[in-house]
C-alpha positions as CSV (number, residue, x, y, z in Angstrom):
1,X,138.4,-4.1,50.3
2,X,136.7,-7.0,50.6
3,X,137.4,-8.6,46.6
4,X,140.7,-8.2,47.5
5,X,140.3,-10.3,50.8
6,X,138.4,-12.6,48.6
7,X,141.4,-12.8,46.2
8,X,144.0,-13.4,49.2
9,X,142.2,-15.7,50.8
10,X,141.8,-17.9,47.1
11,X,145.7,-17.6,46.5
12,X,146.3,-18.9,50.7
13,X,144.0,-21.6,49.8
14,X,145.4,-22.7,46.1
15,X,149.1,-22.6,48.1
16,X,148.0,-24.4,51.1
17,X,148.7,-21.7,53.6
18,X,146.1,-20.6,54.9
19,X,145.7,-19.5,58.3
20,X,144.3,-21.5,61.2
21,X,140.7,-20.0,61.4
22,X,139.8,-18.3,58.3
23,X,137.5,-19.8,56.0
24,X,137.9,-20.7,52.3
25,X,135.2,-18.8,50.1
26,X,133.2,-21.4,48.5
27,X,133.7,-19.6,45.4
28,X,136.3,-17.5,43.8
29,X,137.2,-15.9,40.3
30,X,140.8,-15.8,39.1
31,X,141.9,-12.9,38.5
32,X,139.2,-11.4,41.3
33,X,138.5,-8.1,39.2
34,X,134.6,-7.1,39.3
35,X,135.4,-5.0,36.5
36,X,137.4,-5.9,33.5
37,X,138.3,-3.9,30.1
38,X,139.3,-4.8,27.2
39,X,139.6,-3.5,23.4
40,X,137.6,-5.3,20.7
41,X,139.6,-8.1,19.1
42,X,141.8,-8.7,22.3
43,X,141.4,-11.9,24.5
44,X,140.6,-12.8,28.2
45,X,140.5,-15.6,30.2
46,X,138.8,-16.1,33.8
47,X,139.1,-19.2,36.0
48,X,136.0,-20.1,38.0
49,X,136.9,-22.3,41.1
50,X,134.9,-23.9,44.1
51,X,136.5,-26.4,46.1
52,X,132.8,-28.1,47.6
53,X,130.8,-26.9,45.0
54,X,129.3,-29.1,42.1
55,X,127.5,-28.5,38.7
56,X,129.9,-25.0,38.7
57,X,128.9,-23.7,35.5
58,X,129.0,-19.8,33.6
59,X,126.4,-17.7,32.1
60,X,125.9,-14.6,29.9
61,X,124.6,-11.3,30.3
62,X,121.4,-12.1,29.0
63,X,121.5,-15.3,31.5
64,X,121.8,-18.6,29.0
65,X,124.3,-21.3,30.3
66,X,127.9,-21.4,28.5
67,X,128.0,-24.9,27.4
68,X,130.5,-24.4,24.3
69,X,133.6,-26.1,24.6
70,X,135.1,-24.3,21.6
71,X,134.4,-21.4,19.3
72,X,134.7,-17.8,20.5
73,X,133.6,-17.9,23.7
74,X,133.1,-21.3,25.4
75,X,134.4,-23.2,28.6
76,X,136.7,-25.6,29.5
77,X,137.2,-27.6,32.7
78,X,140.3,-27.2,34.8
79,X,142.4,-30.0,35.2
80,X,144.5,-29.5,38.7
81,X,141.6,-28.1,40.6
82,X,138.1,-28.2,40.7
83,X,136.1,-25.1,38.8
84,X,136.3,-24.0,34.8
85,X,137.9,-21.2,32.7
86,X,135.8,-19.1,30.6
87,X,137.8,-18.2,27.0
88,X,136.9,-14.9,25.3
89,X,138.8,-15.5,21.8
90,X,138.5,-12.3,19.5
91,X,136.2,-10.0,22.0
92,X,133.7,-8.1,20.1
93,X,131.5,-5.2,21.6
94,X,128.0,-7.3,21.9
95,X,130.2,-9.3,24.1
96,X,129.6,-6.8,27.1
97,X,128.4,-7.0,30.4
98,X,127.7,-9.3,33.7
99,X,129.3,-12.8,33.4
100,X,128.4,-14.9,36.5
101,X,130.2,-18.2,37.9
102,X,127.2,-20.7,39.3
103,X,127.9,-23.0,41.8
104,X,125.9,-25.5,44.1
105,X,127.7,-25.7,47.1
106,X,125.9,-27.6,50.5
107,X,122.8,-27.4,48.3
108,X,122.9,-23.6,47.8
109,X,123.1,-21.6,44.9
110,X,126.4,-19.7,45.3
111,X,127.7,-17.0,42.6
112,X,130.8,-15.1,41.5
113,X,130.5,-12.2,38.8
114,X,132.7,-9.7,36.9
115,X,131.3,-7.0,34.4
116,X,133.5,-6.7,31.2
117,X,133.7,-3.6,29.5
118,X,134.4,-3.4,25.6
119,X,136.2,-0.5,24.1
120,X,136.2,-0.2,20.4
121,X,139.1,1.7,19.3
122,X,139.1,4.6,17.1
123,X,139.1,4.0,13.2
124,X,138.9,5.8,10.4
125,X,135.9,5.6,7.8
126,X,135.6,6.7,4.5
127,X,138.8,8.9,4.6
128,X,141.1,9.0,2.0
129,X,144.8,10.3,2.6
130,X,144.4,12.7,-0.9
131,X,141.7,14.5,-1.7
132,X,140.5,17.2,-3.8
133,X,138.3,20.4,-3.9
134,X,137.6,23.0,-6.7
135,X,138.4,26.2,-6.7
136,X,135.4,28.8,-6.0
137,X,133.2,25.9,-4.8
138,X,132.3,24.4,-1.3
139,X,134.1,21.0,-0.1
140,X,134.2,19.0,2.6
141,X,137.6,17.2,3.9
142,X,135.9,14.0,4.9
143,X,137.5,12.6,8.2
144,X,134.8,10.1,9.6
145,X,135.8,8.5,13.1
146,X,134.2,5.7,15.0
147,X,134.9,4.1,18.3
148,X,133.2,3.6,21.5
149,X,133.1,5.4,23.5
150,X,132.3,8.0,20.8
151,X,135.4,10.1,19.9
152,X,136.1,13.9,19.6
153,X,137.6,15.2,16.8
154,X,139.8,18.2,16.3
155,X,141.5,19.4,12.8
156,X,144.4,21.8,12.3
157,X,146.0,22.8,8.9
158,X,149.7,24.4,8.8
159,X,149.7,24.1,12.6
160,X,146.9,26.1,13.7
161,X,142.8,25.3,14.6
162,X,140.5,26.5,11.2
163,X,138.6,29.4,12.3
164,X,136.3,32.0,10.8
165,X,132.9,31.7,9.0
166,X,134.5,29.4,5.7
167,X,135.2,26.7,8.6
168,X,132.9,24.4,10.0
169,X,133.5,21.0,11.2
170,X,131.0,18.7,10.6
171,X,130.2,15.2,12.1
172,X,132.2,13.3,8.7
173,X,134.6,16.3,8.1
174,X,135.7,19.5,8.0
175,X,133.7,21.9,5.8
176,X,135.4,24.6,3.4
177,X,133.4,27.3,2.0
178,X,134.6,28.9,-0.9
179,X,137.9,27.3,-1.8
180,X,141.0,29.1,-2.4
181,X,144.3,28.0,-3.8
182,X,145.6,29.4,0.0
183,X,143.6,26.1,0.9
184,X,145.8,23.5,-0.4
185,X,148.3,21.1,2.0
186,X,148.1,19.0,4.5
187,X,145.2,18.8,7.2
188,X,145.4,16.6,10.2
189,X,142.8,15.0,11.4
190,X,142.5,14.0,15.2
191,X,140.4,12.1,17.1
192,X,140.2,11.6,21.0
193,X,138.7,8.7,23.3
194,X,138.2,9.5,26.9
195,X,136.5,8.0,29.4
196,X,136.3,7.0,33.1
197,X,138.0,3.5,32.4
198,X,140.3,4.4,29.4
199,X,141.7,7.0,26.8
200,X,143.1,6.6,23.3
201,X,144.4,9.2,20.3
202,X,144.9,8.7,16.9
203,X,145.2,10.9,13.8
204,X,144.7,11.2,10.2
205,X,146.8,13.3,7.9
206,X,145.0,14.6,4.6
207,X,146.2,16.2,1.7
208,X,143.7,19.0,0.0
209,X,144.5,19.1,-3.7
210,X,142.5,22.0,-4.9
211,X,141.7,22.0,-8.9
212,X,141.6,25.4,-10.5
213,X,142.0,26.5,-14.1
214,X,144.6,27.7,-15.8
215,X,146.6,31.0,-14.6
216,X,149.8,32.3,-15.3
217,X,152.9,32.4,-13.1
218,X,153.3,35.9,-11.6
219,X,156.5,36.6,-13.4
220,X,155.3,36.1,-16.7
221,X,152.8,39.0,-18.4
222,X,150.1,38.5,-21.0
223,X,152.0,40.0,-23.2
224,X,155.5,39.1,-23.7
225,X,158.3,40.0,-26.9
226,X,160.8,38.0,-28.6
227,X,163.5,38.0,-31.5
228,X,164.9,35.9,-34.0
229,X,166.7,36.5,-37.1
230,X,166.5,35.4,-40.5
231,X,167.9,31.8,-41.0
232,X,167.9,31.1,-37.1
233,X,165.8,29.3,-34.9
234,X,163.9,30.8,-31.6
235,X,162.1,29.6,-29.0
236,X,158.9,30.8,-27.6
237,X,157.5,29.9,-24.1
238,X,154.4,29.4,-22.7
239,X,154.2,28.5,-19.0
240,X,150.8,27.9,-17.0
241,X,149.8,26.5,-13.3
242,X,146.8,24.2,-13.3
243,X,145.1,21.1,-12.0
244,X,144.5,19.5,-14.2
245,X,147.4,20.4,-15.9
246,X,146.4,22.8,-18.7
247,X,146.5,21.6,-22.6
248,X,148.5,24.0,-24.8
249,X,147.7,25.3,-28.1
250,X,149.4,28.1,-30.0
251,X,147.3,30.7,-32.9
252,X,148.6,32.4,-35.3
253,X,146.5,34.9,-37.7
254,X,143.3,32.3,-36.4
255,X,145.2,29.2,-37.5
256,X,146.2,27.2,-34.8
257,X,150.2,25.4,-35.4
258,X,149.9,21.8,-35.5
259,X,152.6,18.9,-35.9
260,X,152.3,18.9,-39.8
261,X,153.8,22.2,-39.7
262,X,157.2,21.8,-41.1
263,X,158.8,24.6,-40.1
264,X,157.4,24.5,-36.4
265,X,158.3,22.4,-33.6
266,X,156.3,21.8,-30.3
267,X,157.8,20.9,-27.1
268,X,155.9,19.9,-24.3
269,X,157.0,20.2,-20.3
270,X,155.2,19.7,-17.0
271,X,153.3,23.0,-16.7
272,X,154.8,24.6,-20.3
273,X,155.2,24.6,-23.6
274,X,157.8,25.4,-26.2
275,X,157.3,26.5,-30.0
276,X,160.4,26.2,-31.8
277,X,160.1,28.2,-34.9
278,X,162.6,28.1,-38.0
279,X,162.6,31.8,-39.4
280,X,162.6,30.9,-43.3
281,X,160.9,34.5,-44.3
282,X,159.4,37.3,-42.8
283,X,155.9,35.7,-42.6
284,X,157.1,33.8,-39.7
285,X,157.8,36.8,-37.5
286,X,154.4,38.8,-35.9
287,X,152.1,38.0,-32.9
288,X,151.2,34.0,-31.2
289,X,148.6,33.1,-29.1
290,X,149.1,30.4,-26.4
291,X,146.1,29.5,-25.1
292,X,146.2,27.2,-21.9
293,X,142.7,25.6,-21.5
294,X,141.7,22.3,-18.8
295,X,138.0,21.6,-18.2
296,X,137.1,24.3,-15.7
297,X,138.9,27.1,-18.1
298,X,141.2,28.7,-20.2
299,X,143.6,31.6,-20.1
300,X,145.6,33.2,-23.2
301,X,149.1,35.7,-23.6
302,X,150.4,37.4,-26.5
303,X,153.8,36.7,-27.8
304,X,154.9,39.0,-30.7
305,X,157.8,37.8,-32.7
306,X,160.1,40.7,-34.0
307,X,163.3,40.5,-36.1
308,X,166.2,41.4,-34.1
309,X,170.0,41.4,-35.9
310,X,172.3,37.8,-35.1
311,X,175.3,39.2,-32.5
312,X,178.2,39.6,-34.3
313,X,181.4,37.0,-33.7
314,X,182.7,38.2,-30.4
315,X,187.0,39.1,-30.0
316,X,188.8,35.9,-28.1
317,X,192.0,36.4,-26.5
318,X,193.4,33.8,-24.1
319,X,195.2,35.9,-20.9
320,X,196.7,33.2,-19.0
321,X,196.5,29.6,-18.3
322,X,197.0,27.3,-15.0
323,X,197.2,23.5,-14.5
324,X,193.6,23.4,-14.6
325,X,192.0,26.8,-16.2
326,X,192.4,29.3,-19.3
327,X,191.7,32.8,-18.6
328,X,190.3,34.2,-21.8
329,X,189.0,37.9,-22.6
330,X,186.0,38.3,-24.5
331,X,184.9,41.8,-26.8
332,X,181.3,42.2,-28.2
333,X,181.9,43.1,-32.1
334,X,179.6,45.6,-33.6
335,X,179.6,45.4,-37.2
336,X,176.8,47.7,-37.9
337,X,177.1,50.0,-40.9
338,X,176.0,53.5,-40.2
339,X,172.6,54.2,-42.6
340,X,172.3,50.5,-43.5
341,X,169.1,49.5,-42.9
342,X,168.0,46.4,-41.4
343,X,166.9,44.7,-38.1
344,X,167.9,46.8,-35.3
345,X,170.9,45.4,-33.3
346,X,170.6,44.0,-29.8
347,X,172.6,44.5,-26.8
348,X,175.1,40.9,-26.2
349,X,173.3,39.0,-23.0
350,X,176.1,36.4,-22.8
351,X,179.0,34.6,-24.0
352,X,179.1,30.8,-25.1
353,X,182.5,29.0,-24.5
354,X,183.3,25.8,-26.1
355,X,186.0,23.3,-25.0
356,X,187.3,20.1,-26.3
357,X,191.1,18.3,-26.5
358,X,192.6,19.2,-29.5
359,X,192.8,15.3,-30.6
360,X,189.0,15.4,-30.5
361,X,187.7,15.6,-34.1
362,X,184.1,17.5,-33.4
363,X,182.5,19.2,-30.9
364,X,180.0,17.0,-30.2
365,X,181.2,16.0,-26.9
366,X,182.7,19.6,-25.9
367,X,182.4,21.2,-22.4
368,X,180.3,24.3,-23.3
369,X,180.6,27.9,-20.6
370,X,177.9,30.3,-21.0
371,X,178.9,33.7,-19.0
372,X,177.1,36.7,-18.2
373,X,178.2,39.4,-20.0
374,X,177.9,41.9,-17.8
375,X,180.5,40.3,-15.3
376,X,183.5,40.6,-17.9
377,X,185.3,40.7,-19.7
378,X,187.7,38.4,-18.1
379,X,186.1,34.7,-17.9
380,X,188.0,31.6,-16.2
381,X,187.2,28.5,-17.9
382,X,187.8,25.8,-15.2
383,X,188.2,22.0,-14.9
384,X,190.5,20.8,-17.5
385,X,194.1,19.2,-17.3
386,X,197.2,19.6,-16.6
387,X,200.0,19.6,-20.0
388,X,197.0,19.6,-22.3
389,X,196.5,21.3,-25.6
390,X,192.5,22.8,-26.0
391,X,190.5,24.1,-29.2
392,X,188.4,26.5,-27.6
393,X,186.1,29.0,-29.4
394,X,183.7,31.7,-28.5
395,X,180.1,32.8,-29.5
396,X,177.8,36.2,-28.5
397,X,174.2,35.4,-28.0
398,X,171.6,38.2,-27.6
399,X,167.5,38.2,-27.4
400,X,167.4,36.5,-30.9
401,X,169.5,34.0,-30.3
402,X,173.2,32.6,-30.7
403,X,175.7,34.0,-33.4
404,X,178.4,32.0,-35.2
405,X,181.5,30.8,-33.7
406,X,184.3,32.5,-34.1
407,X,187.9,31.2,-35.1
408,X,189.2,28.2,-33.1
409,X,192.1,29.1,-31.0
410,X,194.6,26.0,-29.3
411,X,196.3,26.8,-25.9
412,X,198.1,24.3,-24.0
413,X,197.4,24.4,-19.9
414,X,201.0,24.5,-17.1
415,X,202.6,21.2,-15.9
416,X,201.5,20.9,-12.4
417,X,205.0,21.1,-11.5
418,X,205.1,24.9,-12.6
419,X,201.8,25.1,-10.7
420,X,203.6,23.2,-7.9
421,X,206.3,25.8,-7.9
422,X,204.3,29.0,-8.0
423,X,202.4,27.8,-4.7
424,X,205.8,27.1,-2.9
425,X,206.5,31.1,-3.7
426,X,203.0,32.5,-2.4
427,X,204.0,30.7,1.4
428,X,201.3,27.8,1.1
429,X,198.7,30.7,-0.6
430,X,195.7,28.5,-2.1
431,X,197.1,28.9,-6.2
432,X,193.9,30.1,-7.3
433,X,193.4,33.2,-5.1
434,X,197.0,34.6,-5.7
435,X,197.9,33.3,-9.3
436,X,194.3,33.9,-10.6
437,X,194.9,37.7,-9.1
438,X,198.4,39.0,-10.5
439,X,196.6,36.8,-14.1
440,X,194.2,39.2,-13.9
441,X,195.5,42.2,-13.3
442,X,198.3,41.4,-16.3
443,X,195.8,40.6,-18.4
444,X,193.7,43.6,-17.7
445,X,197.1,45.9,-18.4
446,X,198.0,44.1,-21.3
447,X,194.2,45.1,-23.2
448,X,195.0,48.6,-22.2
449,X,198.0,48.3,-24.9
């Protein structure tokens, strides 16, 4: 109660209206606040004023006169009235404490004083935004916090507070025992500043990249199959998870394949690699190691090679055609003799469609369908143009590879006016339900004959 008389009583007396009786202190602070806090770096400044006194001067904590007229913290004389401002400039922690206003007023010793409290904020030391651990071992997320007064600090990882005996946070982290690859993500780091006076938050968010050697994905086996045929080409797969990412190398009988190898080609992707094999004889087929190695390990999966039979040239009949699609109708072709020997034959996985405009000289630049063949045999091969003549032709491909193209067909698509037409009939029907339906089903009837 009473600083704030003194405060009212200083503002009367700067304004000139005080009341008839009261007294003017003989020295007042502006702002009046006996207590005063402020961050580190912020500034502050304090008027000292004393209308009789003389020699008004301020000191320090520690007692020693401000005399500095510039600098960080110095003084400077008011100009309208009689007293001085002290300037804090850039406050810094040592800077707390009692300042105290000195004035000699009627040949006393008369002082003012505020106590200025200094809060360093939280920051974050020594804590990088990625960091990593190693699989198997112990590591510590480092998170060091400093402020004043002295934070707390909490963690959580994928929303929730680490628990259990691998957890323990430490005063410059959070300590993992045993790391797993269940360990990786993000971690946030936060600290809290509380106090009497003031409170402040802040957090820190760290990502945990754990190494580990190599291991394989869980849809792939140790010990896979493949097929090729003579003349072809194949490609063999070999796909690891690591950090580091892994190195590849493939074996075969002890050797291992290198770049000088004419009739191999290697193929590298984030996390795989590819050996492209030419099948000139029957040396090439038999069993590969890929072996996937970094500095903390290495795994290795078996690939055996066998010689399957090329699919045979698959049956192409075009059904229908719209504005904008060809319905064609593909047959698997099994030219196996009975009691010929050779590679055994394997089932048709798929069917590759080419399209290009007739004008077009090559198929380099052709739009190329590959369907399932299981979903057959009726395939709609959309997105071309109205009035236009296509080349189209079709190829099976099974486990060892593609077969040949068989003979190019040409097939012109409807005028959109006939497409135009057809929709007018079906009462505003959307064309490709109704047209592609009753295509369909003629189409189907028709390879019944």
């Amino acid at each position: 109660m009473i600083p704030e008389l003194v405060k009212l009583l200083a503002l009367l007396y700067l304004s000139g209206v005080l009341p008839t009786g009261l007294c003017v202190p003989p020295l007042f602070l502006s702002p009046m606040k006996p207590e005063v806090v402020k961050y580190v770096n912020e500034t502050y400044i304090v008027s000292c004023q004393s209308d009789k006194g003389s020699n008004v001067h301020w000191t320090r904590p520690s007692g020693e006169r401000i005399s500095q007229n510039k600098g960080r913290i110095h003084v400077e004389d008011r100009w309208t009235v009689k007293g001085v401002n002290l300037i804090f400039e850039g406050i810094e922690k040592k800077d707390r404490g009692n300042y105290t206003c000195i004035a000699n007023v009627d040949g006393a010793e008369v002082t003012q004083s505020f106590k200025l409290v200094v809060i360093k904020p939280i920051s974050f030391l020594d804590t990088p935004t990625l960091q990593n651990a190693t699989e198997h071992q112990d590591a510590l997320i480092r998170c060091e916090v400093e402020g004043d007064p002295e934070p707390k600090v909490t963690w959580q990882v994928k929303g929730k507070h680490p628990q259990g005996p691998r957890h323990k946070v430490m005063a410059d982290g959070l300590l993992i025992k045993n790391v797993s690859l269940a360990d990786r993500g993000e971690y946030l780091c936060r600290a809290f500043q509380a106090s009497s006076i003031a409170s402040n938050m802040a957090e820190q968010i760290i990502t945990l990249k754990v190494h580990h050697k190599p291991h394989w994905p869980h849809d792939q086996s140790i010990r896979d199959r493949a097929y090729g045929f003579m003349s072809g080409a194949v490609n063999l797969s070999c796909d690891a998870l690591a950090d580091p990412e892994a190195e590849f190398e493939w074996i075969k009988d002890n050797r291992r394949i290198g770049s000088h190898n004419k009739h191999a080609k290697l193929f590298r992707e984030p996390q795989r690699s590819v050996l492209q094999l030419t099948v000139t004889n029957h040396s090439v087929f038999g069993e590969y190691i890929c072996r996937a190695s970094n500095a903390l390990g290495y795994v290795e999966r078996v690939v055996v090679l066998h010689e399957g039979a090329q699919p045979s040239t698959p049956e192409m009949h075009v059904r229908a055609a719209m504005h904008d699609a060809l319905v064609v109708e593909l047959i698997e072709v099994n030219n196996e003799l009975p009691f010929k020997k050779g590679p055994p034959t394997l089932d048709v996985t798929s069917f590759r469609v080419q399209v290009k405009r007739k004008e077009e000289k090559d198929w380099l630049h052709a739009n190329t369908f590959d369907f399932n063949a299981e979903t057959g045999p009726m395939y709609t091969i959309q997105g071309l143009q109205p009035d236009s003549v296509y080349t189209i032709r079709a190829a099976a491909i099974n486990a060892a590879g593609i077969g040949h193209y068989g003979k190019e067909q040409n097939y012109r698509t409807k005028v959109m006016a006939e497409a135009s037409s057809m929709e007018e009939e079906t009462s505003g029907a959307p064309l490709s339900t109704i047209s592609l339906l009753c295509l369909y089903i003629s189409a189907f009837f028709l390879s019944q004959c």
